[in-house]
PDB file of N, CA, C and O in Angstrom, chain B, residues numbered from 101:
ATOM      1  N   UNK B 101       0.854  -1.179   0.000  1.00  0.00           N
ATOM      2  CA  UNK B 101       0.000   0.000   0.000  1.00  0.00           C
ATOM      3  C   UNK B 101       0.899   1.241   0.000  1.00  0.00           C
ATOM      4  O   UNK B 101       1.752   1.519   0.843  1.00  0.00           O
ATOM      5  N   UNK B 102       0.611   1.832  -0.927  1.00  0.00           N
ATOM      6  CA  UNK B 102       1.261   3.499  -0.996  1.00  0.00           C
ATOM      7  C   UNK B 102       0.636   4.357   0.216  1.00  0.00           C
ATOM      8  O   UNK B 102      -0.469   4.289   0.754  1.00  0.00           O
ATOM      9  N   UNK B 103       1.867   5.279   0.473  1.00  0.00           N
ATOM     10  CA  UNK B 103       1.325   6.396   0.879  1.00  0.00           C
ATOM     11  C   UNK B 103       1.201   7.805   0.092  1.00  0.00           C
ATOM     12  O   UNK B 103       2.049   8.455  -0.520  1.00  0.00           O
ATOM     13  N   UNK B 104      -0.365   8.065   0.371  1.00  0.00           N
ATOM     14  CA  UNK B 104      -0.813   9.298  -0.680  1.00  0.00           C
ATOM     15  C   UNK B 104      -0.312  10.697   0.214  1.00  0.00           C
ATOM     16  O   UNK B 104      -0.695  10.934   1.360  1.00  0.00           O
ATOM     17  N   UNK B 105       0.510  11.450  -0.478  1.00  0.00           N
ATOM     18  CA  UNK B 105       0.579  13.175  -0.019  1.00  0.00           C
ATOM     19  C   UNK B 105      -0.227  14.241  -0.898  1.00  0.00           C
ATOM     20  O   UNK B 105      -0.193  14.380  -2.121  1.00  0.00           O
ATOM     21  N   UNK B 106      -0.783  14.783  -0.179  1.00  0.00           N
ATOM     22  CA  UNK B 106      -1.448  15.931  -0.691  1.00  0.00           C
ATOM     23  C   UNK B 106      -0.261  16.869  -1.188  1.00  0.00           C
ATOM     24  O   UNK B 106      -0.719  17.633  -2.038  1.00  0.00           O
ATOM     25  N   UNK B 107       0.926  17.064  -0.998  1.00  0.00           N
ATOM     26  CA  UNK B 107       1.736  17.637  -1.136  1.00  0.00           C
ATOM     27  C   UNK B 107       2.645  17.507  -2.420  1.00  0.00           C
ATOM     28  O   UNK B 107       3.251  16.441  -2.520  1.00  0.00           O
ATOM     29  N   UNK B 108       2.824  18.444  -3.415  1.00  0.00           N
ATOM     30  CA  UNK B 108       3.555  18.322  -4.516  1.00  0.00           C
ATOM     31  C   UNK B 108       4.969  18.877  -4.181  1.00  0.00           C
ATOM     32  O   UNK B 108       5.094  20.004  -3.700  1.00  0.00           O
ATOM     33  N   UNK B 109       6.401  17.789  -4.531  1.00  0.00           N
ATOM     34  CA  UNK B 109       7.333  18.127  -3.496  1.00  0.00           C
ATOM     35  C   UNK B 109       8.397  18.575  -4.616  1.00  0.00           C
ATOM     36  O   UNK B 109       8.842  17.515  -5.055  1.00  0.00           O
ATOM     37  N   UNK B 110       8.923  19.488  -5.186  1.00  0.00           N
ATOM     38  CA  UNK B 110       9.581  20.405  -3.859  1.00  0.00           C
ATOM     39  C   UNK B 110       8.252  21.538  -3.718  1.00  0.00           C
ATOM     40  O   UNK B 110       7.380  21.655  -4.579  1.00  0.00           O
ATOM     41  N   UNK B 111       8.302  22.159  -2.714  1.00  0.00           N
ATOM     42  CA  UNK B 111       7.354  23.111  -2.068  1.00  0.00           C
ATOM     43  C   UNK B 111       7.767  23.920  -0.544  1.00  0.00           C
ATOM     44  O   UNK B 111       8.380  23.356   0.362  1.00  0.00           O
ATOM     45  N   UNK B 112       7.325  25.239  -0.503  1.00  0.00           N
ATOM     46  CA  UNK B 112       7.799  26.119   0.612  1.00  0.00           C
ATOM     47  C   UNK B 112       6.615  25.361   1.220  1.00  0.00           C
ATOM     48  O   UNK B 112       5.568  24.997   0.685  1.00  0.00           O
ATOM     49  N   UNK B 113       7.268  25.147   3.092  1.00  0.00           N
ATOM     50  CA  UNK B 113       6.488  24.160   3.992  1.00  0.00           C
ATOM     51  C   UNK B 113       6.801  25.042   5.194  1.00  0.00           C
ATOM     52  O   UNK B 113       8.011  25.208   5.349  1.00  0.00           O
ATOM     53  N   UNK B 114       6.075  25.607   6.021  1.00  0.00           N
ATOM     54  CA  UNK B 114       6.146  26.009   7.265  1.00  0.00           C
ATOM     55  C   UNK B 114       6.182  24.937   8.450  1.00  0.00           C
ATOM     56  O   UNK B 114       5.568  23.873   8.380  1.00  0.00           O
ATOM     57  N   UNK B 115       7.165  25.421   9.835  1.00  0.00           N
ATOM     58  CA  UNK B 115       6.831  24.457  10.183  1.00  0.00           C
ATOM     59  C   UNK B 115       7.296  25.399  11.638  1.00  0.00           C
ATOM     60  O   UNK B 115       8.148  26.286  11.690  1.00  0.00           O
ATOM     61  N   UNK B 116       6.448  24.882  12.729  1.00  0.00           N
ATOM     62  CA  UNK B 116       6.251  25.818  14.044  1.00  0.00           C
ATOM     63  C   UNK B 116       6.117  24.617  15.080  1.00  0.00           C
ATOM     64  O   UNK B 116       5.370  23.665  15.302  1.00  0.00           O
ATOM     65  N   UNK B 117       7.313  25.232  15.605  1.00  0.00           N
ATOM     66  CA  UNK B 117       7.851  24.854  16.908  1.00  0.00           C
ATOM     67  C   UNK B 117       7.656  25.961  18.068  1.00  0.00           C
ATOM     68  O   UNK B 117       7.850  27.176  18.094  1.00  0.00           O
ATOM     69  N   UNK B 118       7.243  25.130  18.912  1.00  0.00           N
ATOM     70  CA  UNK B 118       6.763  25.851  20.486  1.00  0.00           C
ATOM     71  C   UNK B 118       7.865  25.298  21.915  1.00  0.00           C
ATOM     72  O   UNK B 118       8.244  24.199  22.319  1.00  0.00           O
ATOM     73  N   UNK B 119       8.028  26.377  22.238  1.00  0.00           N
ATOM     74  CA  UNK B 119       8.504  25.929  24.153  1.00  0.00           C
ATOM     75  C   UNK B 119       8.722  27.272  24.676  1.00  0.00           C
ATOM     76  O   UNK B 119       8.712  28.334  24.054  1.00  0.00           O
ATOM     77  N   UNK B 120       8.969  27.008  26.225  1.00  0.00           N
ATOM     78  CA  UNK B 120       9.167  28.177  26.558  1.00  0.00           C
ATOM     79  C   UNK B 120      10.604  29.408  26.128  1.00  0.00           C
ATOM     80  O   UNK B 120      11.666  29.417  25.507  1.00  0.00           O
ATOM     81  N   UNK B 121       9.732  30.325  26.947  1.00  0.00           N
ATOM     82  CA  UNK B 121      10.477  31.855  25.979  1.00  0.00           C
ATOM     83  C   UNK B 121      12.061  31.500  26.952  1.00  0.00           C
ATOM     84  O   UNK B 121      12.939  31.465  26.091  1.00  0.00           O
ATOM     85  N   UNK B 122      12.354  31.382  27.583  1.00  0.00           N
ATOM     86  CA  UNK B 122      13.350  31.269  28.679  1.00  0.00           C
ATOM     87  C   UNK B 122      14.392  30.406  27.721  1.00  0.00           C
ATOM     88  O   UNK B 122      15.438  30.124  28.305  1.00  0.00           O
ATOM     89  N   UNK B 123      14.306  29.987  26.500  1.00  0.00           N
ATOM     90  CA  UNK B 123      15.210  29.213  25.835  1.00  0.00           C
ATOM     91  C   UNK B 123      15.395  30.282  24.891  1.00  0.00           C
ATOM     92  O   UNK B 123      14.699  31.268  24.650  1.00  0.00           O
ATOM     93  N   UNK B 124      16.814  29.754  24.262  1.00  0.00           N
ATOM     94  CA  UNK B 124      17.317  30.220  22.791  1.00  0.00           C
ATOM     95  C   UNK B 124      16.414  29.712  21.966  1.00  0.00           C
ATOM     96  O   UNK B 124      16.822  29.339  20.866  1.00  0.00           O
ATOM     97  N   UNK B 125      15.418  29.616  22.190  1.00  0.00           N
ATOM     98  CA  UNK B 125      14.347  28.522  20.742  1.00  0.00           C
ATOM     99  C   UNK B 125      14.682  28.891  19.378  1.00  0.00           C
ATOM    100  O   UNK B 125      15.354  28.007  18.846  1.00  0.00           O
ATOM    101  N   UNK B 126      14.483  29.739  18.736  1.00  0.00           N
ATOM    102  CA  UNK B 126      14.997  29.981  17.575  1.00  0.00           C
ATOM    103  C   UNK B 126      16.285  29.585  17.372  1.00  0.00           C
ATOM    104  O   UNK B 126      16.214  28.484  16.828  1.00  0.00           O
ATOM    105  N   UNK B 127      17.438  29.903  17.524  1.00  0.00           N
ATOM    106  CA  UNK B 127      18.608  29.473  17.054  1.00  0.00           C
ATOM    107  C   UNK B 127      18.307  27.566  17.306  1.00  0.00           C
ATOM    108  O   UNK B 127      18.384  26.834  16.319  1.00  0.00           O
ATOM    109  N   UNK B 128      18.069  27.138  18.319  1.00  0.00           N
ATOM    110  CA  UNK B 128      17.900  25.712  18.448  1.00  0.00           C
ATOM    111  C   UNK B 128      17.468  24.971  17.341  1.00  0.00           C
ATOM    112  O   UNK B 128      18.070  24.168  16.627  1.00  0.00           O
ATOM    113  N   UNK B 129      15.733  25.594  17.320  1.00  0.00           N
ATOM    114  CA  UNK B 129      14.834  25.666  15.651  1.00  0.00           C
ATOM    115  C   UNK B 129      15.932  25.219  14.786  1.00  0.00           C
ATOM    116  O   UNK B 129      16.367  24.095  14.536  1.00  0.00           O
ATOM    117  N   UNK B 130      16.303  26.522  14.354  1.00  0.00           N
ATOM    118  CA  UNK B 130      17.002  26.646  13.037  1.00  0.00           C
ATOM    119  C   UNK B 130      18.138  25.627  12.889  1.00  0.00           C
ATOM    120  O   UNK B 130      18.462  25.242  11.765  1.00  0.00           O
ATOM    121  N   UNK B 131      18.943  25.040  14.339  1.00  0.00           N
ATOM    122  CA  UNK B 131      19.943  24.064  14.078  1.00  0.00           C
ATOM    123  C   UNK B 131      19.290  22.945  13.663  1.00  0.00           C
ATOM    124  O   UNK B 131      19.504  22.681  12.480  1.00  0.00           O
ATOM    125  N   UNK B 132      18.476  22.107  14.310  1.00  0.00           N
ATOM    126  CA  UNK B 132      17.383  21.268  14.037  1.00  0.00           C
ATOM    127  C   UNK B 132      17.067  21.580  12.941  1.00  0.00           C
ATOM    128  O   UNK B 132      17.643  20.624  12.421  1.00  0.00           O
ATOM    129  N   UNK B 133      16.548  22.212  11.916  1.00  0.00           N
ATOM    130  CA  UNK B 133      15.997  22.221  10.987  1.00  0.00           C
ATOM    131  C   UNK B 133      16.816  21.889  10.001  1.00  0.00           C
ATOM    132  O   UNK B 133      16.636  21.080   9.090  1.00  0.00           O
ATOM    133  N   UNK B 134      18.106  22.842  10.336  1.00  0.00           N
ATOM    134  CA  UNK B 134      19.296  22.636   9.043  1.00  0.00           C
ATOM    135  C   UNK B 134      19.924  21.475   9.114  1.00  0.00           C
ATOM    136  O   UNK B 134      20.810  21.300   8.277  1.00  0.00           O
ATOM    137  N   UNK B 135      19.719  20.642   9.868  1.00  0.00           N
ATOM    138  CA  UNK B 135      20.681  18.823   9.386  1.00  0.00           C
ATOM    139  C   UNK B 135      19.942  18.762   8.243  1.00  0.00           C
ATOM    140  O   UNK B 135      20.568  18.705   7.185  1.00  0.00           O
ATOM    141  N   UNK B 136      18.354  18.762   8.209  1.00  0.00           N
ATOM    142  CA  UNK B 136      17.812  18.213   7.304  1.00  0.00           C
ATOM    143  C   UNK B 136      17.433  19.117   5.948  1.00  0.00           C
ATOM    144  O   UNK B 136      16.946  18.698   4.898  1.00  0.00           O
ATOM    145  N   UNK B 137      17.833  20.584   6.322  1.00  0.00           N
ATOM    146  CA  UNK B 137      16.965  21.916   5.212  1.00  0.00           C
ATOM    147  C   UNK B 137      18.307  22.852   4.916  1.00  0.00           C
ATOM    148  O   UNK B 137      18.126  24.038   4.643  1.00  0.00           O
ATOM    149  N   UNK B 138      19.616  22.329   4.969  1.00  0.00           N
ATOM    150  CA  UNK B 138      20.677  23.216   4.681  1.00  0.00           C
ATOM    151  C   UNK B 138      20.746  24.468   4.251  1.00  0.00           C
ATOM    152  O   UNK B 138      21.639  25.248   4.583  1.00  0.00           O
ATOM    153  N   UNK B 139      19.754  24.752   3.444  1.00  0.00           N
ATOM    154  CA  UNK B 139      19.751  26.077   2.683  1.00  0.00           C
ATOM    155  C   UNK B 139      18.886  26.552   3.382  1.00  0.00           C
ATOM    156  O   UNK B 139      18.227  27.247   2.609  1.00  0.00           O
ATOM    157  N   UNK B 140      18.282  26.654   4.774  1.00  0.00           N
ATOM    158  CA  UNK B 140      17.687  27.820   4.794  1.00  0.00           C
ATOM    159  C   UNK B 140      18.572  29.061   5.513  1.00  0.00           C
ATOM    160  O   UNK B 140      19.674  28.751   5.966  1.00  0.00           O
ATOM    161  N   UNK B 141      18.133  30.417   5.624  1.00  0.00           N
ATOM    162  CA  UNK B 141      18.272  31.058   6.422  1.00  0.00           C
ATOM    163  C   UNK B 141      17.539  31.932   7.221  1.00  0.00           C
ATOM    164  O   UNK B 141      16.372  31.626   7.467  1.00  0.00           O
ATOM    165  N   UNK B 142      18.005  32.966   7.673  1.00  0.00           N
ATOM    166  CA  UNK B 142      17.569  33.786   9.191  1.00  0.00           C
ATOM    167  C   UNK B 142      16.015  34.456   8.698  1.00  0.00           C
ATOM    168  O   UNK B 142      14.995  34.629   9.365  1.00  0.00           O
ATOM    169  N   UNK B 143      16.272  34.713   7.418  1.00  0.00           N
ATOM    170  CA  UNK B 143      14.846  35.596   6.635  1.00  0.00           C
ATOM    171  C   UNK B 143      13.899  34.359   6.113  1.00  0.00           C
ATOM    172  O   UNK B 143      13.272  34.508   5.064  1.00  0.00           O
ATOM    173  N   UNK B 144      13.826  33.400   6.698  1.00  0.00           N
ATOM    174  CA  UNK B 144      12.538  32.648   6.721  1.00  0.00           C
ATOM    175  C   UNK B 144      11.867  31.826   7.946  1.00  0.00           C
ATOM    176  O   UNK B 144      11.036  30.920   8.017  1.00  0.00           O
ATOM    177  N   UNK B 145      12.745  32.692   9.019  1.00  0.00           N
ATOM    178  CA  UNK B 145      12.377  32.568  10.406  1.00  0.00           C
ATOM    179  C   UNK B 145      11.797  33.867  11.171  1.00  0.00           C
ATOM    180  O   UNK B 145      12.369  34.902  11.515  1.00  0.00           O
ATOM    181  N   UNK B 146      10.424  33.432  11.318  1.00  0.00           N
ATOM    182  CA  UNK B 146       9.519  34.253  12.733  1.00  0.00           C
ATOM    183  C   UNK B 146       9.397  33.741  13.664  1.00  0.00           C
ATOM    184  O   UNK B 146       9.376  32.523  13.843  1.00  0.00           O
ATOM    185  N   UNK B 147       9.261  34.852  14.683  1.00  0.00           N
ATOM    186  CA  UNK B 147       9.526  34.253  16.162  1.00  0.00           C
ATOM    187  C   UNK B 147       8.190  35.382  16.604  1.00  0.00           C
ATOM    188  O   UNK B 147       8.020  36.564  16.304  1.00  0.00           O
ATOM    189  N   UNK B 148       7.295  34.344  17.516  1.00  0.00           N
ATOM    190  CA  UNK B 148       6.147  34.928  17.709  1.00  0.00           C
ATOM    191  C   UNK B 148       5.795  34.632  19.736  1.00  0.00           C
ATOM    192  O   UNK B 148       5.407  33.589  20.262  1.00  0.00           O
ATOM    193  N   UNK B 149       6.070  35.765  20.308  1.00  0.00           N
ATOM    194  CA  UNK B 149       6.129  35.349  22.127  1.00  0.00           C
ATOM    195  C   UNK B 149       4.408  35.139  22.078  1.00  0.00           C
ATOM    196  O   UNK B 149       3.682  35.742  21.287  1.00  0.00           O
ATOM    197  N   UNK B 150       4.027  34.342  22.903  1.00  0.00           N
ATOM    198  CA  UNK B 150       2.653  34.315  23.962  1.00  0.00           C
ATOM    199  C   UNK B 150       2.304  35.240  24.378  1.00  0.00           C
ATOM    200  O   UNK B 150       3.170  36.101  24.530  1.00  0.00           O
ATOM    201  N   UNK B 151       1.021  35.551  24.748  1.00  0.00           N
ATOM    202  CA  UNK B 151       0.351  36.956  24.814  1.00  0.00           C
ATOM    203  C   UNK B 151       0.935  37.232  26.606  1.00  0.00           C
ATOM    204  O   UNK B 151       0.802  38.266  27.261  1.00  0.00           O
ATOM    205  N   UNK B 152       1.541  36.018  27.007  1.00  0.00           N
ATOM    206  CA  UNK B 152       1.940  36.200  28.550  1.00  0.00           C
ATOM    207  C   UNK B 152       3.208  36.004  28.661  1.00  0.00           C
ATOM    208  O   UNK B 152       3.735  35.736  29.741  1.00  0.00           O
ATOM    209  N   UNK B 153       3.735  36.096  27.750  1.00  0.00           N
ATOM    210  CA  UNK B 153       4.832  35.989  27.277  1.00  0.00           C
ATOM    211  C   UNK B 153       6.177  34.540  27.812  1.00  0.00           C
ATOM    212  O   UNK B 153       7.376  34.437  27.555  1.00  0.00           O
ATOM    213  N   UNK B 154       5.510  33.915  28.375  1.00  0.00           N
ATOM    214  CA  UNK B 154       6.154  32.648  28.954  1.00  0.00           C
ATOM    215  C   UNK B 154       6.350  31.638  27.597  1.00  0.00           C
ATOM    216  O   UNK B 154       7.239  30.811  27.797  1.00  0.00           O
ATOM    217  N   UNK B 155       5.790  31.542  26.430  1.00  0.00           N
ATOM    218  CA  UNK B 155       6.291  30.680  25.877  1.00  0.00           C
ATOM    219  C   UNK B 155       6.704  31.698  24.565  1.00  0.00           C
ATOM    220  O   UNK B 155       6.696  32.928  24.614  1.00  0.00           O
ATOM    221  N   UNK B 156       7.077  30.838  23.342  1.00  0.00           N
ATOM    222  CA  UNK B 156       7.395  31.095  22.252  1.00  0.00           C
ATOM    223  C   UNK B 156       7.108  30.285  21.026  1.00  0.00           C
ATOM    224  O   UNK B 156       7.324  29.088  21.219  1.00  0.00           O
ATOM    225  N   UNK B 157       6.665  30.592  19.764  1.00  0.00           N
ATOM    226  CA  UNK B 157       6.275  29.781  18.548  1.00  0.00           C
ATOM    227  C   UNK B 157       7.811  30.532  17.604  1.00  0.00           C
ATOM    228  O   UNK B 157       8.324  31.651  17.607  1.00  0.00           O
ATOM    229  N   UNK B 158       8.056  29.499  17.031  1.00  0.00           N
ATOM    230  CA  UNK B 158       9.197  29.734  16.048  1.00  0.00           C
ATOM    231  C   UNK B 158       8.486  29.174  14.570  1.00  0.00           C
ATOM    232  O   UNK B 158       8.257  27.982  14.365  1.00  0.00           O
ATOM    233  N   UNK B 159       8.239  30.081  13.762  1.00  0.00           N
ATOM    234  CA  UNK B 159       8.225  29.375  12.232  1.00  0.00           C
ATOM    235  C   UNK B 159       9.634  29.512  11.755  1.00  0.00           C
ATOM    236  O   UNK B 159      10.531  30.228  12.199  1.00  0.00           O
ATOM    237  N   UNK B 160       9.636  28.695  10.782  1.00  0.00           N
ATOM    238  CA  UNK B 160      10.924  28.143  10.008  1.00  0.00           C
ATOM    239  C   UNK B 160       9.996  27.562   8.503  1.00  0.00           C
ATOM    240  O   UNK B 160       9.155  26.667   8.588  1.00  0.00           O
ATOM    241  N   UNK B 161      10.346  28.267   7.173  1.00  0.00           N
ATOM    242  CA  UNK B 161       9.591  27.763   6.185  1.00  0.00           C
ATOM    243  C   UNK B 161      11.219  27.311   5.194  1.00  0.00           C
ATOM    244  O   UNK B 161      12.345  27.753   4.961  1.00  0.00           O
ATOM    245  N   UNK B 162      10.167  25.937   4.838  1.00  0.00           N
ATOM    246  CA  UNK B 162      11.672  25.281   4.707  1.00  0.00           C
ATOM    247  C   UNK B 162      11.393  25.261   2.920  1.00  0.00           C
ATOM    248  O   UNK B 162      10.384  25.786   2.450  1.00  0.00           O
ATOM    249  N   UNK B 163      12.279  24.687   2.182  1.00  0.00           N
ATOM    250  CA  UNK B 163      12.063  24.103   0.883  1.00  0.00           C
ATOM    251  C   UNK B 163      11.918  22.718   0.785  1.00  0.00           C
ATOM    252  O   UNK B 163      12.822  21.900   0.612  1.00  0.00           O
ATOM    253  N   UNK B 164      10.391  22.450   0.939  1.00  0.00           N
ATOM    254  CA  UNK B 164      10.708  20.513   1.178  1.00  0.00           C
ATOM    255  C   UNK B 164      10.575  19.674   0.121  1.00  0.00           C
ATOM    256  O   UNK B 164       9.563  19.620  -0.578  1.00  0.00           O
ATOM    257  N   UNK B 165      11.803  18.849  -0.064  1.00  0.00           N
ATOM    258  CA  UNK B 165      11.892  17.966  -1.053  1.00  0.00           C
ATOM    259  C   UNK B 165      11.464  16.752  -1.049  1.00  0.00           C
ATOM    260  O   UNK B 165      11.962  15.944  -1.832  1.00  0.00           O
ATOM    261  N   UNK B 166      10.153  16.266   0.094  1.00  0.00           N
ATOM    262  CA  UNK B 166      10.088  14.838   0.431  1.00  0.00           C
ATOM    263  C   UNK B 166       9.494  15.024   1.709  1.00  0.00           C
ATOM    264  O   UNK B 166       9.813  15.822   2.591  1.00  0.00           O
ATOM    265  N   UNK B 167       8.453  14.053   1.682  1.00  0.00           N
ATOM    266  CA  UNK B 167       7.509  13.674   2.739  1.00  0.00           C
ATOM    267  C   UNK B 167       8.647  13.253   3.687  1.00  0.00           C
ATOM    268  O   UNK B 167       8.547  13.929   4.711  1.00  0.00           O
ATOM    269  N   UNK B 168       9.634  12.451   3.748  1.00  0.00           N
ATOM    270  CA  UNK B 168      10.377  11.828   3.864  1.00  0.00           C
ATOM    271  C   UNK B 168      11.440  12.890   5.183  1.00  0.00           C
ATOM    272  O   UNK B 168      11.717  12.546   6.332  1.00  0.00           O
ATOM    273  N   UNK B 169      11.819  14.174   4.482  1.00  0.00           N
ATOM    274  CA  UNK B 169      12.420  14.595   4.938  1.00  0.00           C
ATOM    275  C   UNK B 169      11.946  15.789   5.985  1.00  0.00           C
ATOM    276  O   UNK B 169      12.709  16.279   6.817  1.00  0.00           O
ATOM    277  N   UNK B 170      10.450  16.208   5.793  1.00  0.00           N
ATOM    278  CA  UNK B 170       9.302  16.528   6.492  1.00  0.00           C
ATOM    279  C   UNK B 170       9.410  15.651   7.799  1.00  0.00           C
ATOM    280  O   UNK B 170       9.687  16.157   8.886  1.00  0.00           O
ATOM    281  N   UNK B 171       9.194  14.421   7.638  1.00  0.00           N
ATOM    282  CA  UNK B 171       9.011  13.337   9.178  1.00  0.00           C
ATOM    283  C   UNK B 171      10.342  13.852   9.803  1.00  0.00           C
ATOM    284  O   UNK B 171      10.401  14.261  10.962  1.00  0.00           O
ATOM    285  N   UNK B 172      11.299  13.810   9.040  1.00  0.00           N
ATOM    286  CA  UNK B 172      12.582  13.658   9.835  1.00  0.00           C
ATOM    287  C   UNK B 172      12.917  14.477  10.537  1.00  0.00           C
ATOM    288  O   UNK B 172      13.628  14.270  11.520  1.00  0.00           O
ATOM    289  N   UNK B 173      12.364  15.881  10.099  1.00  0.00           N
ATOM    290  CA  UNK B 173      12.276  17.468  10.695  1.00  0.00           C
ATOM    291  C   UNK B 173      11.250  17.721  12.290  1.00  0.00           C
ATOM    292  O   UNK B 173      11.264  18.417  13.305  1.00  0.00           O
ATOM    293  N   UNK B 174      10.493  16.708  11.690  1.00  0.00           N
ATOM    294  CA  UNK B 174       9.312  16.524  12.674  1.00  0.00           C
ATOM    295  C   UNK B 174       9.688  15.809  14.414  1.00  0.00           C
ATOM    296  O   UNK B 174       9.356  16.082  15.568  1.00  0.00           O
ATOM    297  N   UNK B 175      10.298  15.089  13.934  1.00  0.00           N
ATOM    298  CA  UNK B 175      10.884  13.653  14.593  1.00  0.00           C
ATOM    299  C   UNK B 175      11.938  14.396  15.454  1.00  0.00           C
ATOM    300  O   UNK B 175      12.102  14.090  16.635  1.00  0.00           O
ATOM    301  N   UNK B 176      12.722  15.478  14.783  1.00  0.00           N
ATOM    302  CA  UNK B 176      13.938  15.630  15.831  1.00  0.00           C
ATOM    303  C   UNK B 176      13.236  16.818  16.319  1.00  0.00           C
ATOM    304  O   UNK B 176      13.133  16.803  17.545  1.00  0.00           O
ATOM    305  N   UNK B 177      12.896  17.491  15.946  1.00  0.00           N
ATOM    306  CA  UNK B 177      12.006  18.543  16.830  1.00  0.00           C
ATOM    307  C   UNK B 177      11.304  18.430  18.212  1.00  0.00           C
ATOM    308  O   UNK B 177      11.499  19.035  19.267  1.00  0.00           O
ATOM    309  N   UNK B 178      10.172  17.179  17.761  1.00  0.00           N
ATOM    310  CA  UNK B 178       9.487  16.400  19.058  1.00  0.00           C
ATOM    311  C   UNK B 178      10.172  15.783  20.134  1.00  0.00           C
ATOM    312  O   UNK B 178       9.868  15.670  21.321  1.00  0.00           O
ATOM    313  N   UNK B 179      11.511  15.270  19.250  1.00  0.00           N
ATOM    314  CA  UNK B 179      12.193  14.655  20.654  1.00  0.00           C
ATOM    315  C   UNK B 179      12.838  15.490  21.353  1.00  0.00           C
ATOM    316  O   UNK B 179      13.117  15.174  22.509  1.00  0.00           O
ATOM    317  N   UNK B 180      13.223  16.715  20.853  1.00  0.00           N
ATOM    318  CA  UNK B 180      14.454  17.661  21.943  1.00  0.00           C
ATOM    319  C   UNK B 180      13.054  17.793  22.821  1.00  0.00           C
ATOM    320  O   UNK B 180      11.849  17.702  22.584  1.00  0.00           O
ATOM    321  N   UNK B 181      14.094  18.122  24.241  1.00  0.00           N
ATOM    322  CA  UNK B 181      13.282  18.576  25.766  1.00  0.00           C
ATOM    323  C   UNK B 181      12.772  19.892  25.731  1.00  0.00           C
ATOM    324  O   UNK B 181      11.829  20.212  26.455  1.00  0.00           O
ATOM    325  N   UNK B 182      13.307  20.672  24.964  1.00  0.00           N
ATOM    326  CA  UNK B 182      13.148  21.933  25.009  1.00  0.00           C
ATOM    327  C   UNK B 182      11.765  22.695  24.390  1.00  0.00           C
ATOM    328  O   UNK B 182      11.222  23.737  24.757  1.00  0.00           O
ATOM    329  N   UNK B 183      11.326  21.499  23.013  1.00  0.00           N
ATOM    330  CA  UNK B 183      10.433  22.023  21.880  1.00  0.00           C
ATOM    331  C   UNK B 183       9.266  20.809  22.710  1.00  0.00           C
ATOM    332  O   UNK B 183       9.213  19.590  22.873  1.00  0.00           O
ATOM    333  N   UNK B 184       8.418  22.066  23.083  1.00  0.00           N
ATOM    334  CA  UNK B 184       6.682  21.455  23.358  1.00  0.00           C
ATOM    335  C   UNK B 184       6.022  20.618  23.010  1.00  0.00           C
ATOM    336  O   UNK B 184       5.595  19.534  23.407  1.00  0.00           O
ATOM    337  N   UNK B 185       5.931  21.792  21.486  1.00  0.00           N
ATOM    338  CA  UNK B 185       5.115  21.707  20.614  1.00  0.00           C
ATOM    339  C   UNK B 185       5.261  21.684  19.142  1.00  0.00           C
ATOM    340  O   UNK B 185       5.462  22.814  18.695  1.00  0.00           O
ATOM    341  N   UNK B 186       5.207  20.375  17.892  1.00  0.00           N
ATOM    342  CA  UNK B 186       5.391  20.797  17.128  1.00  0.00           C
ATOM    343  C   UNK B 186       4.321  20.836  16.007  1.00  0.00           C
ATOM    344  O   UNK B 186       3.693  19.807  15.756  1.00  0.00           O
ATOM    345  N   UNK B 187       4.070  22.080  15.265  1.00  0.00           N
ATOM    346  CA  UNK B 187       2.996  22.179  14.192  1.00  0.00           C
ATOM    347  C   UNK B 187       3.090  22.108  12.688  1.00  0.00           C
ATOM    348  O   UNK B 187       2.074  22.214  12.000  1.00  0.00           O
TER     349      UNK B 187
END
């Protein structure tokens, strides 16, 4: 059985990571992201605080070449201690 993606790949893919503001989250983000998204940089990263300002959302819009490499982005994100939340 195949797996079907709605997704036509290569394609700009956002991808938002959450934890608290008390971390470097962004630079972390962006290391995490680049094993797997080498080419990105600093101008396709927003950093958005909580209205109480205790946590933080990081977008990172990547160029994704593969469902494949999407999971893998996903996967190391979820496991660091630091990242909450990933969207």
């Amino acid at each position: 059985m195949s797996e079907e993606s709605f997704l036509e790949f290569p394609c700009r893919f956002p991808i938002k990571a959450m934890g608290k503001a008390d971390q470097a989250l962004d630079l972390l983000v962006m290391e995490i992201v680049r094993r797997h998204a080498p080419d990105i940089n600093e101008g396709t990263v927003t950093r958005r605080p909580s209205k109480g300002g205790n946590y933080i959302a990081v977008t990172v819009i990547v160029e994704a070449t593969s469902k494949q490499q999407l999971n893998a982005i996903y996967q190391d994100l979820t496991d660091h201690p630091y990242i909450l939340m990933v969207l």
